[in-house]
C-alpha positions in Angstrom: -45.8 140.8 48.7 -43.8 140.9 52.6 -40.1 140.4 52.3 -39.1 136.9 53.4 -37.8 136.8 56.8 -33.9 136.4 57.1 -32.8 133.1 58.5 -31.4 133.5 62.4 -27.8 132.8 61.0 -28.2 135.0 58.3 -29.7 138.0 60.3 -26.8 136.9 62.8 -24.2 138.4 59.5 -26.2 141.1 58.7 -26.2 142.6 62.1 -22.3 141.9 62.7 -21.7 143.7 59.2 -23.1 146.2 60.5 -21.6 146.6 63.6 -18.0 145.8 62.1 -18.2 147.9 59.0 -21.5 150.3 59.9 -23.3 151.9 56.8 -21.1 152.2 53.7 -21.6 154.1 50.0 -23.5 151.8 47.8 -20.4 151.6 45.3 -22.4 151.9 42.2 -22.4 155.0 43.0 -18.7 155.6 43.3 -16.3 156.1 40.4 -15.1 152.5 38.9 -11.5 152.6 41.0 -12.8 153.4 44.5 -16.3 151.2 44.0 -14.0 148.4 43.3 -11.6 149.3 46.2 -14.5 149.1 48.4 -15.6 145.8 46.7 -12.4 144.4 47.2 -12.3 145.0 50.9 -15.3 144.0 51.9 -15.6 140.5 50.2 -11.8 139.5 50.8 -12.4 138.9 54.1 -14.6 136.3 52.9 -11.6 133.9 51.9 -9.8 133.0 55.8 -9.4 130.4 56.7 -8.3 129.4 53.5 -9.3 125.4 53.0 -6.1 123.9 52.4 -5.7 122.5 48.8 -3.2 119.6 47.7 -1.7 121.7 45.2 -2.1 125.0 44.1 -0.8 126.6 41.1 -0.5 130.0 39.1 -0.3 129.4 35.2 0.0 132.0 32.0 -1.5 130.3 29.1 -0.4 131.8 25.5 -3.0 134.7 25.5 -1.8 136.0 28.7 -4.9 135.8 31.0 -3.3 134.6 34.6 -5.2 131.3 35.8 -5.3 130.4 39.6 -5.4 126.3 40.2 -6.9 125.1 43.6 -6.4 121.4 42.9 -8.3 119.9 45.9 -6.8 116.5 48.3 -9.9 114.6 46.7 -8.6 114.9 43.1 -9.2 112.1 41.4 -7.5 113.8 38.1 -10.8 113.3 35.3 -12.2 116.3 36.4 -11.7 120.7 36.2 -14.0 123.3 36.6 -13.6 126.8 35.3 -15.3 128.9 38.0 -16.1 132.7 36.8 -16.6 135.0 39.7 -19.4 137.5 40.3 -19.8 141.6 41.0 -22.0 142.9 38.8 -19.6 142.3 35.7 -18.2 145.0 37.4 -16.3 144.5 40.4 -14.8 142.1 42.6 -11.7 139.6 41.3 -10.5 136.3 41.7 -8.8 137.2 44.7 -12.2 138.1 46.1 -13.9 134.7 45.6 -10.9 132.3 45.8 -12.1 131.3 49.1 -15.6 130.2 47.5 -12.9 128.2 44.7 -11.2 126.5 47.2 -14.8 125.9 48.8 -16.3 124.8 45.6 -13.1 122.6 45.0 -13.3 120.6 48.0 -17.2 119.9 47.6 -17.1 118.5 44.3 -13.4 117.1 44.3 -12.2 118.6 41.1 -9.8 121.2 40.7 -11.2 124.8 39.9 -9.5 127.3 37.9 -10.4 131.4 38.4 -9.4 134.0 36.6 -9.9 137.7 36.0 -11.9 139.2 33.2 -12.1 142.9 31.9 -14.6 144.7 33.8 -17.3 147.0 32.8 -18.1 150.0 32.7 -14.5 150.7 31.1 -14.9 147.4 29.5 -18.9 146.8 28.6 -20.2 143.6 26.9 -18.9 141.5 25.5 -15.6 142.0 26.8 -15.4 140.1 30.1 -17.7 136.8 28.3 -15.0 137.5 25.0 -12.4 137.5 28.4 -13.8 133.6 29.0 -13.8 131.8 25.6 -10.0 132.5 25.4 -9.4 130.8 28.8 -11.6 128.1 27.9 -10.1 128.0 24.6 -6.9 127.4 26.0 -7.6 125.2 29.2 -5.5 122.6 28.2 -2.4 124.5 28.9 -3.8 125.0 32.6 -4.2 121.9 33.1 -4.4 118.9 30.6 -6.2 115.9 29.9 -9.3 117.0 32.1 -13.1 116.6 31.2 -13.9 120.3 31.9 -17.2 122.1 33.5 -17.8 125.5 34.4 -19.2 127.7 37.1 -19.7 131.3 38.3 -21.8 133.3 40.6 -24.4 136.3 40.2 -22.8 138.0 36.9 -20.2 135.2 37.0 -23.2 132.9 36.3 -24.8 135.0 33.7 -21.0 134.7 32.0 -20.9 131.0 32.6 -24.0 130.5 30.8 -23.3 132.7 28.3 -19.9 130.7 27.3 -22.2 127.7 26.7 -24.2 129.6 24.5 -21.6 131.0 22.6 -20.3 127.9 21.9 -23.5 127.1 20.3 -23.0 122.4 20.9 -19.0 123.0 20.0 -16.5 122.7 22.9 -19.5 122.7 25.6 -18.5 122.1 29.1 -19.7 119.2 30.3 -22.0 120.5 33.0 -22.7 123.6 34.2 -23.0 125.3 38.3 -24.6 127.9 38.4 -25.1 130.1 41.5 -28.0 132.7 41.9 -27.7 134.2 38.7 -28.4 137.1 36.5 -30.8 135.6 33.9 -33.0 138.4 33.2 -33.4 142.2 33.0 -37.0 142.3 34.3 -36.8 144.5 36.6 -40.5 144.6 37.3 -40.4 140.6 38.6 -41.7 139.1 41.8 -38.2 138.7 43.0 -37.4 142.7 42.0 -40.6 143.9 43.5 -40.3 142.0 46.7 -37.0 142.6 47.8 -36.7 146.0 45.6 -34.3 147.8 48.5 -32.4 144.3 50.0 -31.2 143.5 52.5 -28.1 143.5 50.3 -28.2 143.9 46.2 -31.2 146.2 45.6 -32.9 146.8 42.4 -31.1 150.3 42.1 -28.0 148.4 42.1 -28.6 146.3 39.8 -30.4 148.4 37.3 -26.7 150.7 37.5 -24.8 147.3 37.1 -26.4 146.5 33.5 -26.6 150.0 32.8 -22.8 149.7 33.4 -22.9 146.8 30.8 -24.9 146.5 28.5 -27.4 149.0 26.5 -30.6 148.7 27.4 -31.8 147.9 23.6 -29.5 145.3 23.3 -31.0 143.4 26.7 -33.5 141.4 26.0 -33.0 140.2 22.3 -29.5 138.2 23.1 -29.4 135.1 24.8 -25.8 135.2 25.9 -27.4 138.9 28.6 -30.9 137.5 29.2 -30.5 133.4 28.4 -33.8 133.1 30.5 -35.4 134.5 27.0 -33.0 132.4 24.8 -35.1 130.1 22.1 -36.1 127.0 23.2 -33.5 125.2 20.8 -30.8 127.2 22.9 -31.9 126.2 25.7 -32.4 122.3 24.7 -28.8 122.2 23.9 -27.3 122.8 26.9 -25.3 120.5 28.8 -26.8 119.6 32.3 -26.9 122.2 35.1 -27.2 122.9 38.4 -28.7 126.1 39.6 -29.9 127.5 42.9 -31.3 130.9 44.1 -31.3 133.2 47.1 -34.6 133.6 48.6 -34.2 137.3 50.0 -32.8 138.4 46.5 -34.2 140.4 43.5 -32.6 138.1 41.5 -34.4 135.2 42.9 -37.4 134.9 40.1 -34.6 135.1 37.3 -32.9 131.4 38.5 -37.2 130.7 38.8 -37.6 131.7 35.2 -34.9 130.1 33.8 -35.6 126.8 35.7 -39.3 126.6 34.4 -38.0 127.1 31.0 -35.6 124.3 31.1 -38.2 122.4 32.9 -41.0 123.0 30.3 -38.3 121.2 27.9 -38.4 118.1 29.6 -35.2 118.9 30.9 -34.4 117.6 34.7 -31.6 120.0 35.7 -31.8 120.2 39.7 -32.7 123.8 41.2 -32.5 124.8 44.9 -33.8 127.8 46.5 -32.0 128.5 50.0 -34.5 130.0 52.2 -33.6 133.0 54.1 -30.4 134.1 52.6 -29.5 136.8 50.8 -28.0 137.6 47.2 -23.8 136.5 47.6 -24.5 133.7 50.6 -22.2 131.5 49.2 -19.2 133.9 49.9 -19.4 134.1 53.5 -19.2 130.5 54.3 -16.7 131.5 57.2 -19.8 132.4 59.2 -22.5 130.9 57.4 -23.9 127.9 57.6 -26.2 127.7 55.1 -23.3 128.8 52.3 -21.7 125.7 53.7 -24.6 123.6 53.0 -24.7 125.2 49.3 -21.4 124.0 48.5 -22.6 120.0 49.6 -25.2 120.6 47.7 -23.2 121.5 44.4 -21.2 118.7 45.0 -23.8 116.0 45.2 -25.2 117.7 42.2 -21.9 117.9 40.0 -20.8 114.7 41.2 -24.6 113.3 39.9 -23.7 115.5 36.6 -20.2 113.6 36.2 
């Protein structure tokens, strides 16, 4: 199966990667503190020119996990979404991804709330989803009297779903977006066989980021790693979501899966694909276009959803 082709703008990014930061080590590879350092640096640059918020805030709720409010001008004070960023459950921060908060905060008018969770390989399952039921457990003392969703990207989708199944119908969010996520451990996919060595996340990467996470027994039998195999009652009790995919991505056919499930249920929970973009569009809205687009798109959804 031929790799898709890269969209103009989105070859456009490759190429000036490459010419600003030329080949780098493929920080899976690196130990934890200098793979993140790397991490760090290359996706910060991501966040200017920061979109200006009304308000933004820094609060400490009782367990002690630091939350960062973006509290858009379109508030209209009903709604908060808890966004949960991505890396492989292993890197990257909210400081990496608060440009994609303040992005997400504008498109769909509701203030969003990151925060950082324990990361693996020091800190391997379940600690960074156990990292994201005490925030939502205590999101009133961010910010009160808010119907509350939740979000996340890559790994910070596979977490966000994995709160809503943990939950199992108590405390749900009320809707869920979720942005090209990991759903599945099949490494043997369409998505994984067609875009096996990128451009960008590879298979190799990501078979070292779950190794990094999660034993490989322990995969595929619970819903809250691979929630594309939870049961059909799992599944059914969701509350609505929004999902899209990358199509130059291995993880593509996971966000395909995991639609068709929820779709074979009689469930109408929009999905996107985003031709010719690769795995982590979303982040480089500063030069994007089509990240841009993305975010509209979640709004219209969420706004739909609320």
């Amino acid at each position: 199966m031929p790799l898709p082709p890269l969209a103009p703008e989105m070859q456009a990014v490759m190429e000036r990667l490459m010419a600003e930061d030329g080949v780098q080590p493929d920080p899976t590879l690196l130990l934890p503190a200098e793979g993140r350092a790397k991490a760090e640096a290359a996706n910060r640059r991501w966040n200017g020119p920061a979109p200006a918020m009304a308000r933004e805030l820094i609060v400490e709720p009782p367990g002690g996990r630091r939350a960062f409010v973006f509290v858009p001008p379109s508030d209209t004070g009903r709604e908060a979404i808890l966004y949960i960023h991505g890396g492989g459950w292993a890197f990257c921060s909210a400081a990496t991804h608060e440009g994609a908060a303040r992005r997400l905060a504008l498109a769909t008018g509701a203030p969003v709330i990151t925060f950082d969770y324990r990361l693996a390989p020091e800190h391997p399952y379940p600690a960074g989803l156990d990292d994201c039921l005490s925030l939502w457990a205590e999101r009133e003392h961010v910010l009160s009297g808010r119907r509350w969703s939740v979000s996340g990207d890559s790994a910070g989708a596979n977490l966000a779903l994995a709160l809503m199944i943990r939950l199992k119908g108590r405390d749900l969010p009320h809707c869920g977006l979720l942005f090209y996520g990991v759903f599945d451990a099949d490494f043997e996919s369409p998505s994984y066989r067609q875009v096996a060595e990128g451009p960008g996340l590879t298979r190799g990467k990501m078979q070292r980021y779950w190794d990094f996470y999660a034993p490989e027994d322990q995969r595929l039998s619970d819903p809250c790693l691979t929630p594309a195999r939870a049961s059909d009652e799992i599944l059914a009790a969701l509350p609505p979501l929004y999902l899209n995919a990358a199509e130059v991505d291995p993880l593509r056919s996971d966000s395909e899966a995991l639609a068709a499930r929820l779709h074979a249920l009689g469930r109408k929970d929009p999905f996107d694909t985003v031709p010719g973009v690769v795995h982590g569009f979303m982040q480089m809205s500063i030069w994007l276009p089509q990240a841009e687009a993305a975010f509209d798109r979640a709004g219209e959804a969420f706004r739909t959803m609320t």
